[in-house]
TIZAZA-405478 format. One record per residue (C-alpha): x, y, z; residue number from 1. Coordinates in steps of 0.05 Angstrom, whole numbers, plus 32768, in hexadecimal, padded with zeros to 4 digits. Layout:
TIZAZA-405478
{{X; Y; Z}; NUM}
...
END
This chain:
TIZAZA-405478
{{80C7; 7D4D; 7CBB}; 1}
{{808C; 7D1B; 7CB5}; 2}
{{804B; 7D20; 7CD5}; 3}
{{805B; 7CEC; 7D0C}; 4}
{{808C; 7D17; 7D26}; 5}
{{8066; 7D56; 7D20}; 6}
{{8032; 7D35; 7D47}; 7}
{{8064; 7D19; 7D7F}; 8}
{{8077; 7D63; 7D83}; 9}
{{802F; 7D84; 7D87}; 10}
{{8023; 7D4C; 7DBE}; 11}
{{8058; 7D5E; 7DF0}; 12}
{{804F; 7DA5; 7DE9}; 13}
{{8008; 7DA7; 7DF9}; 14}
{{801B; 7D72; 7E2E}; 15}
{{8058; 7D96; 7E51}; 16}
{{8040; 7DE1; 7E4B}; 17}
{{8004; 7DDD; 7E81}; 18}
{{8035; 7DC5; 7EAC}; 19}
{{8065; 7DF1; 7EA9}; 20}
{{8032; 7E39; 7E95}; 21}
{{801E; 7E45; 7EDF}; 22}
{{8053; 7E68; 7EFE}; 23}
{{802C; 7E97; 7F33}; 24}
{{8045; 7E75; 7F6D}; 25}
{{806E; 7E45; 7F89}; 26}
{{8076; 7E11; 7FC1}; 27}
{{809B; 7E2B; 7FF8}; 28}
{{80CD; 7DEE; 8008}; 29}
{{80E1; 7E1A; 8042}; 30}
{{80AF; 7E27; 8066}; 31}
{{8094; 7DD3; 805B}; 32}
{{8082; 7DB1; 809B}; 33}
{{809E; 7D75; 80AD}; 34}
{{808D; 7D49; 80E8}; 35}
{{8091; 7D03; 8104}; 36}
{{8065; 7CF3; 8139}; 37}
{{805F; 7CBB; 8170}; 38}
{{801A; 7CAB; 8182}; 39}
{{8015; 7C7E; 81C1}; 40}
{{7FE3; 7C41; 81B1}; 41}
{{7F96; 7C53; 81AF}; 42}
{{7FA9; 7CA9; 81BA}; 43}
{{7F8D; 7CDC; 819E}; 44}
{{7FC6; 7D1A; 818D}; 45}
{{7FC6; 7D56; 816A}; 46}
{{8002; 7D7F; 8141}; 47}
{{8003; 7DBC; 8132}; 48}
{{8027; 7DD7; 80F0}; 49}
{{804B; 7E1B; 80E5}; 50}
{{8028; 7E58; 80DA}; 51}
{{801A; 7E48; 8089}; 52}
{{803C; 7E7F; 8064}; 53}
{{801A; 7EBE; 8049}; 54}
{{7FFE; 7EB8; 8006}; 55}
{{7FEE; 7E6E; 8011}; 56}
{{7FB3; 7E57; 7FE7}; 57}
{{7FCA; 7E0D; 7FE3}; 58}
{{7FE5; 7DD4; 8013}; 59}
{{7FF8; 7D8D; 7FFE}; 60}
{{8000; 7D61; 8040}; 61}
{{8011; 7D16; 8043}; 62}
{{8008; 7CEE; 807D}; 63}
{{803B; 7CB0; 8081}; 64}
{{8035; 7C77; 80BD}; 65}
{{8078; 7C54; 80B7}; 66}
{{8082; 7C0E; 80D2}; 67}
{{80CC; 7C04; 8105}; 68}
{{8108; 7C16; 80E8}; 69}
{{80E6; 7C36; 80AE}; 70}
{{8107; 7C7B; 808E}; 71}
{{80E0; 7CA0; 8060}; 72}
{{80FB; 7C96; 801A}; 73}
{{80F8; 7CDD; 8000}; 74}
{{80D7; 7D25; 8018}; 75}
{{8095; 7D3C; 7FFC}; 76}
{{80C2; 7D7F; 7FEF}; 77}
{{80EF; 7D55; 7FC3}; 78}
{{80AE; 7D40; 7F98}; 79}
{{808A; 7D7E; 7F98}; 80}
{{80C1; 7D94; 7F6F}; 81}
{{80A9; 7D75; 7F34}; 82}
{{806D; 7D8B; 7F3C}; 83}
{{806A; 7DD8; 7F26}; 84}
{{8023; 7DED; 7F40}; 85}
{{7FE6; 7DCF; 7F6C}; 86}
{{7FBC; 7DBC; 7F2C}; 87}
{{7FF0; 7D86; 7F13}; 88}
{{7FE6; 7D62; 7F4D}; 89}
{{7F93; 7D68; 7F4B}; 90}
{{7F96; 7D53; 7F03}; 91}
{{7FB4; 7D13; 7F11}; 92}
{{7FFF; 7D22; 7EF4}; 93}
{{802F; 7CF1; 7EFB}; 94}
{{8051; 7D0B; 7F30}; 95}
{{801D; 7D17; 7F5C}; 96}
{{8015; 7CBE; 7F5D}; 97}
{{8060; 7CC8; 7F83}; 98}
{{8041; 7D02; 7FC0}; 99}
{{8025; 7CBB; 7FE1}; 100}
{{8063; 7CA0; 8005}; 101}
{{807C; 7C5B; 7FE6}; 102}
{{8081; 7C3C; 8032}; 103}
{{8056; 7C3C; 8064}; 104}
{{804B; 7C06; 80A6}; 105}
{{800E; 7BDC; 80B9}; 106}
{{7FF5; 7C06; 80E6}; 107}
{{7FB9; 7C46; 80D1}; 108}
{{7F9E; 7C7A; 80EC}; 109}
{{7F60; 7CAE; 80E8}; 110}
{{7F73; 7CFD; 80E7}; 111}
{{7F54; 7D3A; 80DB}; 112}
{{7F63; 7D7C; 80CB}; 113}
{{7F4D; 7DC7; 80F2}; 114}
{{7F53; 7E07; 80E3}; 115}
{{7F4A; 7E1F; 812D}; 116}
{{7F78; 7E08; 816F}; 117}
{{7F2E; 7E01; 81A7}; 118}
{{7F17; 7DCD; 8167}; 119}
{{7F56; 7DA8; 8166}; 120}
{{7F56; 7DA7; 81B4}; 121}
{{7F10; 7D90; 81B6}; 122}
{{7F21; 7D59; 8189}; 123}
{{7F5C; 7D44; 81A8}; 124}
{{7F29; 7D3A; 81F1}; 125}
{{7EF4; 7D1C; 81D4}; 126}
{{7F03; 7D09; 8187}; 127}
{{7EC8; 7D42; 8173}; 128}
{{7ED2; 7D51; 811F}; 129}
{{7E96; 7D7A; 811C}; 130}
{{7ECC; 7DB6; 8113}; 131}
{{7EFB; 7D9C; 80EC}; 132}
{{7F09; 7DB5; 80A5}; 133}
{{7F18; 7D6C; 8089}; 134}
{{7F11; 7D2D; 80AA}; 135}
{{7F2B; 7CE3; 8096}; 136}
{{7EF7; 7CB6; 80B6}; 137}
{{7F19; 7C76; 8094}; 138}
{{7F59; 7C5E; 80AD}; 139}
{{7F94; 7C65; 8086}; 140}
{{7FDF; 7C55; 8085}; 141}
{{7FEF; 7C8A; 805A}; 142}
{{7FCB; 7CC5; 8037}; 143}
{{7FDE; 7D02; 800C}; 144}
{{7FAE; 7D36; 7FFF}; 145}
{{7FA9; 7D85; 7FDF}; 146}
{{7F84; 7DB9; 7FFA}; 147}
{{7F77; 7DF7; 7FDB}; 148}
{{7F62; 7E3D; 7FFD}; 149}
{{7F1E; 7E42; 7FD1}; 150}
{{7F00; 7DFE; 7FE3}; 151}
{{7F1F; 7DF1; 8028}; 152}
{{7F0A; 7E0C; 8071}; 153}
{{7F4E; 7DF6; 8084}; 154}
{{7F71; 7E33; 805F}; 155}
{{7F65; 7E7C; 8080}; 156}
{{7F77; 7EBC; 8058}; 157}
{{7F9C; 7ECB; 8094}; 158}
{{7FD4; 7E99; 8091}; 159}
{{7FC5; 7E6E; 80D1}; 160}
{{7FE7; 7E2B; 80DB}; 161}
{{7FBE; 7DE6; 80D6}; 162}
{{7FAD; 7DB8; 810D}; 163}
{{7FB5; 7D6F; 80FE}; 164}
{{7F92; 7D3E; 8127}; 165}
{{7FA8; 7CF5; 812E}; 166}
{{7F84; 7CB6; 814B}; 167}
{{7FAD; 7C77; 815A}; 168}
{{7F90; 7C40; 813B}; 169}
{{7FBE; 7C0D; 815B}; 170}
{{7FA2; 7BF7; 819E}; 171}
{{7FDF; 7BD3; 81B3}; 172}
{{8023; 7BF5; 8196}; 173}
{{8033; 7C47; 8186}; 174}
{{8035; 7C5B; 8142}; 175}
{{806E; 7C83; 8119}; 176}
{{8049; 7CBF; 80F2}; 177}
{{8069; 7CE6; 80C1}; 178}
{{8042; 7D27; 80B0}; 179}
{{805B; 7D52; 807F}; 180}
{{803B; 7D9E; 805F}; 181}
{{804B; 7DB9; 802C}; 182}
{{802B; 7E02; 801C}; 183}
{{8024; 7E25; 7FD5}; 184}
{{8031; 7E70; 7FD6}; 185}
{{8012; 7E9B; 7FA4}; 186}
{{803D; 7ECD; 7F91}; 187}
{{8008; 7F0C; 7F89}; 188}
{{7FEE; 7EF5; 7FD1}; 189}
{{802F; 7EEA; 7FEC}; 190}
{{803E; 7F39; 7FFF}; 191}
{{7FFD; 7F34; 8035}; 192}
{{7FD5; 7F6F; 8008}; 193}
{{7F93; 7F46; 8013}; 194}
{{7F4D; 7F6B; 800C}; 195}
{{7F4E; 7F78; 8059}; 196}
{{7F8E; 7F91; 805C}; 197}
{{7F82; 7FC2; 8025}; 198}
{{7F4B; 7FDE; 804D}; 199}
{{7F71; 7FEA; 807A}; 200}
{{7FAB; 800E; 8063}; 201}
{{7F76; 803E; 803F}; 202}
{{7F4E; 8049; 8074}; 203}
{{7F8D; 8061; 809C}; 204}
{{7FA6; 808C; 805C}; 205}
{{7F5B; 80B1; 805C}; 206}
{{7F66; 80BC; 80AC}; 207}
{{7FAB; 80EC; 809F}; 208}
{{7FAE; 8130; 809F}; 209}
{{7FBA; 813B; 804A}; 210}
{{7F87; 8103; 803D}; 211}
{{7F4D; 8134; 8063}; 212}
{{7F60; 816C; 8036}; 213}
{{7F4C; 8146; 7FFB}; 214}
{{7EFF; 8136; 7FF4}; 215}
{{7EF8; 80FF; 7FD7}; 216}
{{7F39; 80DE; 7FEA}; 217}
{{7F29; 809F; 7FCA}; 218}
{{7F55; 80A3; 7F93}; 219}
{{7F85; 80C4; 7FB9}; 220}
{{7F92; 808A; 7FF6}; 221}
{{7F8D; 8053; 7FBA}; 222}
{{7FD8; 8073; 7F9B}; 223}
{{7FF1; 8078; 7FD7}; 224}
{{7FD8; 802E; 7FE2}; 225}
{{7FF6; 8014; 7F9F}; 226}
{{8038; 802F; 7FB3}; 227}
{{8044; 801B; 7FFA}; 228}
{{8032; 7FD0; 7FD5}; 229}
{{8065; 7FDA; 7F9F}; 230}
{{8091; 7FE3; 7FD9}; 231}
{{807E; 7FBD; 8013}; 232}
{{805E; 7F76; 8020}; 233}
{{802B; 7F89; 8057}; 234}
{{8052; 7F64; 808F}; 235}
{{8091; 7F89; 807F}; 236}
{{8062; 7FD0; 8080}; 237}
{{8040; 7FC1; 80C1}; 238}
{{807F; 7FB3; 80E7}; 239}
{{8092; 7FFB; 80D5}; 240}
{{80A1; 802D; 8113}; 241}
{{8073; 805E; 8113}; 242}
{{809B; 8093; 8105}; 243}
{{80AA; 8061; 80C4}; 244}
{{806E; 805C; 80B1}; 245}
{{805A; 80A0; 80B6}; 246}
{{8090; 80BE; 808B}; 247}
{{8079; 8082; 8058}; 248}
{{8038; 80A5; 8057}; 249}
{{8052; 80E5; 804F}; 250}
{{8080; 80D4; 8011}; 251}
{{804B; 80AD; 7FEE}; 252}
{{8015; 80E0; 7FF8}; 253}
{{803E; 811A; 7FE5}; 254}
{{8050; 80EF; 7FA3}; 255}
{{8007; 80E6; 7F9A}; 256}
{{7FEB; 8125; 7FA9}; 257}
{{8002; 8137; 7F63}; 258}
{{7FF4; 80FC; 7F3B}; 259}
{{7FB0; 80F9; 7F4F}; 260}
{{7F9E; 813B; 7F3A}; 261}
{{7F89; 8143; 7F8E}; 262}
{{7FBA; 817A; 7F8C}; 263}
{{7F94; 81A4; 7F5D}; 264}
{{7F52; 81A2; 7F80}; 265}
{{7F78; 81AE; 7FC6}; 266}
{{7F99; 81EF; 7FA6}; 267}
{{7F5E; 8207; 7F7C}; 268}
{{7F40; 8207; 7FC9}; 269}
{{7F6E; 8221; 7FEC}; 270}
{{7F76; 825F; 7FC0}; 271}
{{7F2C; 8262; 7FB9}; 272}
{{7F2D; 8270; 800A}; 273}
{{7F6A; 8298; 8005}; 274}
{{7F48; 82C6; 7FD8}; 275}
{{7F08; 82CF; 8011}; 276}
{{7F29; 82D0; 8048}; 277}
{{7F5C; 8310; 8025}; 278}
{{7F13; 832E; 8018}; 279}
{{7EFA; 8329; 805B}; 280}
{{7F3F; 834A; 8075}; 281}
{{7F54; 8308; 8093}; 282}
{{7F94; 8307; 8072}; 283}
{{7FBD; 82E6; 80A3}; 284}
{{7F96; 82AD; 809C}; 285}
{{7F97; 82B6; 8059}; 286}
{{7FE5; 82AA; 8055}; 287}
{{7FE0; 826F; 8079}; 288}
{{7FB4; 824F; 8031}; 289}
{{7FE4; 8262; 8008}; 290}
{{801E; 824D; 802D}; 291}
{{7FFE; 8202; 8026}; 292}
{{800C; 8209; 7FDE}; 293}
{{8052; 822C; 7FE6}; 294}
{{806C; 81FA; 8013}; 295}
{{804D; 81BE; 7FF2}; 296}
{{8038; 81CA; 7FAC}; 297}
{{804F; 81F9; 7F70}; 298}
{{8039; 8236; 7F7C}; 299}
{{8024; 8266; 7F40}; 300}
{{8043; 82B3; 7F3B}; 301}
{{7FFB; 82C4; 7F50}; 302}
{{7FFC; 829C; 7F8E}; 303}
{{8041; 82C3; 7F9C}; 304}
{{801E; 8301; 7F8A}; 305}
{{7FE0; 82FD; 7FB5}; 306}
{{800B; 82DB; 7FF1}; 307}
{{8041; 831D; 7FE8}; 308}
{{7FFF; 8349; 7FEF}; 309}
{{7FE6; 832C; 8024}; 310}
{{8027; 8332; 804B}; 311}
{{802C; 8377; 8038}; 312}
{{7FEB; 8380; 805C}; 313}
{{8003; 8361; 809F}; 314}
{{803C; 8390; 8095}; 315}
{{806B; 835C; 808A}; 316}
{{8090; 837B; 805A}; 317}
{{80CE; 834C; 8052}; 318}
{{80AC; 830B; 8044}; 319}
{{8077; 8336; 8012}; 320}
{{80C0; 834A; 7FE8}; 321}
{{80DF; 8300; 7FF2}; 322}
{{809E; 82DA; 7FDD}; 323}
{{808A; 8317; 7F9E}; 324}
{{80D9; 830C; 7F85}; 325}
{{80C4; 82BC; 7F81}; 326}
{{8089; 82D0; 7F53}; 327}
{{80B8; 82FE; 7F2C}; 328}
{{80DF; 82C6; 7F10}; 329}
{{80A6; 829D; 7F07}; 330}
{{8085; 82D7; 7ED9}; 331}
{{80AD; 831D; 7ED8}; 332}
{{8076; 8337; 7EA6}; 333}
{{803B; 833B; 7EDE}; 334}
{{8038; 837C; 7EF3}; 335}
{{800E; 8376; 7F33}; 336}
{{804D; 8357; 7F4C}; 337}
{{8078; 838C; 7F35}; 338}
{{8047; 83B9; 7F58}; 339}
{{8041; 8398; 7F9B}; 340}
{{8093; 838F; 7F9A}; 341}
{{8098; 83DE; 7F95}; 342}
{{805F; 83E5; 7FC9}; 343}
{{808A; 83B4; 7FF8}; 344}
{{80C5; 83D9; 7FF1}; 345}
{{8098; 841F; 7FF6}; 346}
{{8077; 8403; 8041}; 347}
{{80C3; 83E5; 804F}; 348}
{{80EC; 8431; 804A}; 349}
{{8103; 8425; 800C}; 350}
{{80ED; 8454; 7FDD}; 351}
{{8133; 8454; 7FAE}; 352}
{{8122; 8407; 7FA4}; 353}
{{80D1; 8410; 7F9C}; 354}
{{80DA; 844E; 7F6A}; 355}
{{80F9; 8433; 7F2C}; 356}
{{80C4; 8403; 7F27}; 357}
{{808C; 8433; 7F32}; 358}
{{80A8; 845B; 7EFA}; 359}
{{80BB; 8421; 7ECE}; 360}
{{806F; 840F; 7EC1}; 361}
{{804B; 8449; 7EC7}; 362}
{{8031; 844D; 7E80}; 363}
{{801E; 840B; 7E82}; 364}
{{7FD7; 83E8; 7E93}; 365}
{{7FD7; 83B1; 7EC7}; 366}
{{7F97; 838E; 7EAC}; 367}
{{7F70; 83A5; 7E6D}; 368}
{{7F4A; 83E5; 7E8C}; 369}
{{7F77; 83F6; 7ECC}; 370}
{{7FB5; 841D; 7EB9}; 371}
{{7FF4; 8416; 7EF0}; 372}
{{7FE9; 8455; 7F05}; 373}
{{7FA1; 8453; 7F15}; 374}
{{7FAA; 840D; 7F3C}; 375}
{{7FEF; 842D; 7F69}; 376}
{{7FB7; 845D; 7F80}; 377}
{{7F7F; 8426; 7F93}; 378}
{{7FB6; 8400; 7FB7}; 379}
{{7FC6; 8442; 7FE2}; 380}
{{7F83; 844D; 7FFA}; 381}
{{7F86; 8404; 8009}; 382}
{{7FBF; 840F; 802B}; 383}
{{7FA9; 8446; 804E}; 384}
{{7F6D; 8422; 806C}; 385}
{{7F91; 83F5; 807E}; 386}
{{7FC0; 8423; 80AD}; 387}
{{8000; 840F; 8086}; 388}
{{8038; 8449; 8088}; 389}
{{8022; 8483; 8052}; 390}
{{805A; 84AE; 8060}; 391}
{{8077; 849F; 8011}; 392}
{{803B; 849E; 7FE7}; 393}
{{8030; 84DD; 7FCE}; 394}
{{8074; 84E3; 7FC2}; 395}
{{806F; 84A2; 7F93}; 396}
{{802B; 84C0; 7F72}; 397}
{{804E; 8503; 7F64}; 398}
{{8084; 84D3; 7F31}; 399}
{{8046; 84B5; 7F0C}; 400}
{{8022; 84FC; 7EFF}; 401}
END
């Protein structure tokens, strides 16, 4: 291969690959707007266009006054196709030469452009542009322009259509107008998540009920945020029921709970209070902590431990042996659950269930420097206090001596 044709090659690749790189959006052929227009001789009229689609950061327009009996020749759609994104046609490509049609009558026209309906009715009674986002103050029988969302009042984050205002120039006959729009959609801003509407899905995440539990819920409401996006374009979410849209919530802050480690500082609380409010004798209350994490979380053998003993000191003696068999297959080597289990069955009137256990640890030590024997006598005083039944205790002290 000689270096001619190395260069040829070198020269359309750098030529055709801007062209053809930008692919974060598209133009929405659609959702184009398409109009012709008859504006009686010396009138002022104004047309509005379609709400512009969401994500739209560009709009090409082109403005056609045909002559009688003219057709236009081809669509701006059907040359927008060669065009892949908005900066071909600011950087003079060749097709952008074609968005100006190829016919066009004698007669022109003024227009402008608003972003608001009161300026495009004010215009319309008394030709006023102050408010107008772009204006054409020359005449013309045929125009094609781009706007783009960072450099234009005419484009609103919030998708709103256009207002195009015409002026006859013709003081004698009506004019044909052909107006056609043609919006480019940004793909990222196309689902609706804009900067407002992200405050506001995380403002209502840190007003539910598990969001308050969590201090700060910051990085809490932002997964549950990043999900409901994955899933949902923010139309599509707001037109939820409400019952919809609060099971959403639910699912995606139960899934984040965990990942964001919120769990664990929720828990460590919760347990935390557990623990005081068993000290202060509060222990219904108590169960109701430690149920949180039951229900919702995963729940340690202690937590099944401490929620057994603190049913066994409402005298709810069924749940204390359900809940302390949970911990037992979670860890069948802690002995304070083995204990409380016998106790339950002890308080419940059944001693033949509560006295192999008794028996079966009673040379052990529960912790380093309280043997089994000494702590099954702490827990009956306890118990005692307490007014729990004592009819059986002596009778299980008399198998440990």
């Amino acid at each position: 291969m000689n270096i001619n044709k190395i260069l040829f090659i070198l020269l359309i690749s750098f030529s055709v690959n801007p062209i053809f790189a930008q692919k974060d959006g598209y133009w929405d052929k659609e959702r184009a707007f398409r109009k012709e227009i008859v504006v009686s001789a010396r009138e002022r009229i104004v047309i509005k266009t379609e709400d512009l689609p969401v994500g739209t950061t560009e709009v090409v327009f082109r403005i056609t006054l045909l002559g009688q009996n003219q057709e236009m020749a081809g669509s701006l759609v059907s040359i927008l196709k060669s065009i892949p994104d908005p900066t071909g046609i600011s950087q003079g490509s060749a097709g952008a030469v074609f968005l100006l049609s190829k016919i066009s009558g004698d007669d022109k026209c003024k227009y402008a452009i608003f972003s608001n309906a009161a300026s495009a009715a004010e215009y319309k009674k008394s030709r006023d542009t102050d408010n107008a986002c772009f204006v054409q103050e020359e005449a013309v029988s045929r125009d094609a322009k781009r706007l783009s969302i960072d450099k234009s009042l005419c484009l609103l984050p919030n998708s709103n259509p256009m207002w195009f205002g015409f002026e006859s120039k013709n003081w004698v006959m009506n004019q044909k107008i052909v107006l056609e729009v043609v919006p480019w959609v940004n793909n990222r801003l196309s689902s609706g998540w804009t900067l407002e509407n992200r405050k506001l899905l995380i403002n209502q995440c840190k007003a539910s009920d598990l969001a308050k539990k969590i201090i700060p819920s910051d990085d809490f409401c932002v997964c549950v945020l990043n999900k409901i996006q994955k899933d949902y374009k923010f139309q599509e979410f707001q037109k939820l029921l409400p019952i919809e849209k609060t099971k959403a919530y639910k699912d995606y802050g139960n899934a984040c709970f965990g990942e964001t480690g919120a769990s664990d500082k929720v828990y460590f609380d919760l347990r935390t209070q557990a623990a005081d409010l068993a000290k202060q004798g509060k222990y219904g209350e108590a169960i109701d902590k430690l149920s949180v994490i039951v229900v919702n979380g995963k729940p340690t053998a202690t937590d099944y431990n401490n929620l057994g003993n603190d049913y066994l000191m409402t005298k709810q003696y069924a749940k204390a042996i359900k809940f302390l068999k949970e911990g037992e297959k979670l860890d069948d080597s802690e002995l304070l659950i083995q204990m409380n289990l016998a106790h339950a069955y002890l308080l419940n009137k059944d001693f033949r269930s509560a006295k192999p256990i008794y028996k079966k640890y009673q040379s052990q030590n529960v912790n380093d420097s309280l043997s089994w024997t000494q702590k099954v006598k702490q827990d009956f005083e306890t118990f005692k206090t307490a007014g729990l039944p004592s009819n059986d205790f002596d009778r299980v002290l008399r198998l440990l001596e």
